[in-house]
N, C-alpha and C positions, 0 to 999 in steps of 0.2 A: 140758426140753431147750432148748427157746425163750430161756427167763430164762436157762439158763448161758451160750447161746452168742450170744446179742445185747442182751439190755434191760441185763444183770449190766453187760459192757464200758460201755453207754452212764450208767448212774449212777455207775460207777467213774470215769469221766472226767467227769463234768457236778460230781461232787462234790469229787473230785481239788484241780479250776479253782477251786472257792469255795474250798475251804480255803487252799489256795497263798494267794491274793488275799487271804484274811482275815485270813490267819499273815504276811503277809510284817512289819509290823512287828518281831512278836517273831524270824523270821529272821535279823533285822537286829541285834536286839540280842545275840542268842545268839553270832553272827558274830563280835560285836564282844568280847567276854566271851570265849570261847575264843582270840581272835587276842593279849588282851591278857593271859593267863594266863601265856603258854610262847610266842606268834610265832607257832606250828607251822600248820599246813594246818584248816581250817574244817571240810572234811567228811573223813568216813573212807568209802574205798571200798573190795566187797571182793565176791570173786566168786561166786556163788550159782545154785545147779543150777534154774532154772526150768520154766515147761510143757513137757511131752512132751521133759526133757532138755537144754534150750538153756540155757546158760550167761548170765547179767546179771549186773554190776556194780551192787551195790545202795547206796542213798544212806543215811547215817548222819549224824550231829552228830557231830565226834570228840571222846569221851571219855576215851581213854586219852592215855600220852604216845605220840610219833613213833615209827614203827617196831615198834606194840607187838606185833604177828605175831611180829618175829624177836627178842622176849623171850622168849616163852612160852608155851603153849596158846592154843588158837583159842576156846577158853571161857575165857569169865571170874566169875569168885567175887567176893560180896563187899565179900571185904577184899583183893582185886586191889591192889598196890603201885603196879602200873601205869595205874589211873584218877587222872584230874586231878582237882583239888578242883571245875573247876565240871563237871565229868563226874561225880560223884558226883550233884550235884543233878539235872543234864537225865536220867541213869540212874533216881531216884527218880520221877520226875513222867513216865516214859516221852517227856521231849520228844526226847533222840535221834533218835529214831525217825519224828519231824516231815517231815525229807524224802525217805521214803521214799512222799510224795504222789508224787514228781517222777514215783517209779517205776512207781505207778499211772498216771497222765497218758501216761507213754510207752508203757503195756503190758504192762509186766517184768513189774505183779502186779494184783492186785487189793487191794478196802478187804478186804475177808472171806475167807481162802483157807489153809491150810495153810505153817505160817511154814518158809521157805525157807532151805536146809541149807547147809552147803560141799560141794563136791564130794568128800572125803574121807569124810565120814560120812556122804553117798548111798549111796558106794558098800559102806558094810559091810552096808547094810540096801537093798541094792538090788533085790530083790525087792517088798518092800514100798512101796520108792519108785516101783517102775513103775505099780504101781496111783496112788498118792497125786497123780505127778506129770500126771496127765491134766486136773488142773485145776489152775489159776493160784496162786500162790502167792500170803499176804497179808500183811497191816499187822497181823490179830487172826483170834484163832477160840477154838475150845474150850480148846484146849494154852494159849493164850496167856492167858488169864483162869486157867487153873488151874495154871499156872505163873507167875501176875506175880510171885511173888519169888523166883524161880527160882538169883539168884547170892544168895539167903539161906541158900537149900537146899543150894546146892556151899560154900559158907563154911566154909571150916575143913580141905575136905577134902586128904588127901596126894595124892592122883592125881585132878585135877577132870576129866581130859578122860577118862580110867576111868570115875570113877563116872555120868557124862553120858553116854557110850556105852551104858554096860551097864543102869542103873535111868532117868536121864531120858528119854531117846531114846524106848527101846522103849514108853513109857506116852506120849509124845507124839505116837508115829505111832497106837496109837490113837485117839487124841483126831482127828487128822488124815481117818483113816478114818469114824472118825463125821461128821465136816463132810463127806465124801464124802456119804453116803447121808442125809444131811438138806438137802442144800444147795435151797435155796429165796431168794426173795424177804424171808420173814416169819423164816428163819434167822438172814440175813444181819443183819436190819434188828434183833433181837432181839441178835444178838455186839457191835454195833455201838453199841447203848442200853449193852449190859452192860459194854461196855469204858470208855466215857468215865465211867459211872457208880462204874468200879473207880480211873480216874486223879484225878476228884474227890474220893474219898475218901482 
């Protein structure tokens, strides 16, 4: 209880700061890469049910084109029409997902923590989200190492926000639930080895 509710917050943010500070180069470049592809907006923000229910605007790299919400499903497959050509590569290398440190830093989540939904498909599994959402949302955990190719797995399909409700979801709030009753110090630090260790390869 200790580590969830103070040491957990203080390495979230101690490490947050390094990485920011470390990555800002490659921020820069990514910046510049997206801006010069299409003109459009740098990051994609987008609203995300967080602890005990509170609502955060989570930080992205934008990958798709402008407006890609009011194209299409709120999942994306893929062979998505609507990912840019350097949104494909920051999607393979998981860098997207770079400034969702800021998010950590401010709070919104945490590095280790159960990956944070939309409000729409909280609410079909809302039961289960009220257990899940008692702790901080994160950057990685189980779902998310045994889902890294997750728009490989919807690829193809006729109804991807379907098949993601009804087979992905429900085996990722699993995954979720187990990060509940494991959550540790030596959890955290072990999702953590295995995630950089899944993007290096």
């Amino acid at each position: 209880m200790i580590y969830r509710k103070y040491i957990k917050r203080i390495i979230d943010f101690l490490l947050a700061l390094i990485g920011i500070i470390l990555l800002i180069p490659f921020f820069i470049i990514i910046a510049i890469l997206i801006k010069k592809e299409d003109g459009g907006s740098i990051f994609f923000k987008q609203v995300r049910v967080g602890q005990y229910g509170k609502p955060f605007r989570i930080y992205k790299f934008r990958t798709m084109v402008e407006n890609a919400g009011k194209m299409g499903s709120q999942v994306t497959k893929g062979d998505d029409p609507r990912i840019t050509k350097i949104g494909k590569f920051l999607r393979k290398y998981k860098l997207d997902e770079l400034p969702q440190l800021i998010n950590v830093l401010k709070g919104d989540m945490s590095l280790v923590g159960p990956r944070p939904e939309v409000p729409k498909y909280v609410e079909v599994y809302k039961e289960d989200y009220n257990e899940i959402l008692k702790v901080k949302p994160g950057i990685t955990d189980y779902a998310t190492l045994e889902y890294v190719d997750e728009e490989e797995i919807l690829k193809g399909a006729n109804d991807v926000e379907k098949v993601y409700l009804e087979k992905v979801l429900p085996e990722k709030i699993k995954y979720y639930k187990k990060y509940i009753n494991d959550i540790s110090f030596l959890t955290d630090l072990k999702l953590i080895l295995k995630t950089l260790k899944k993007i290096i390869r």
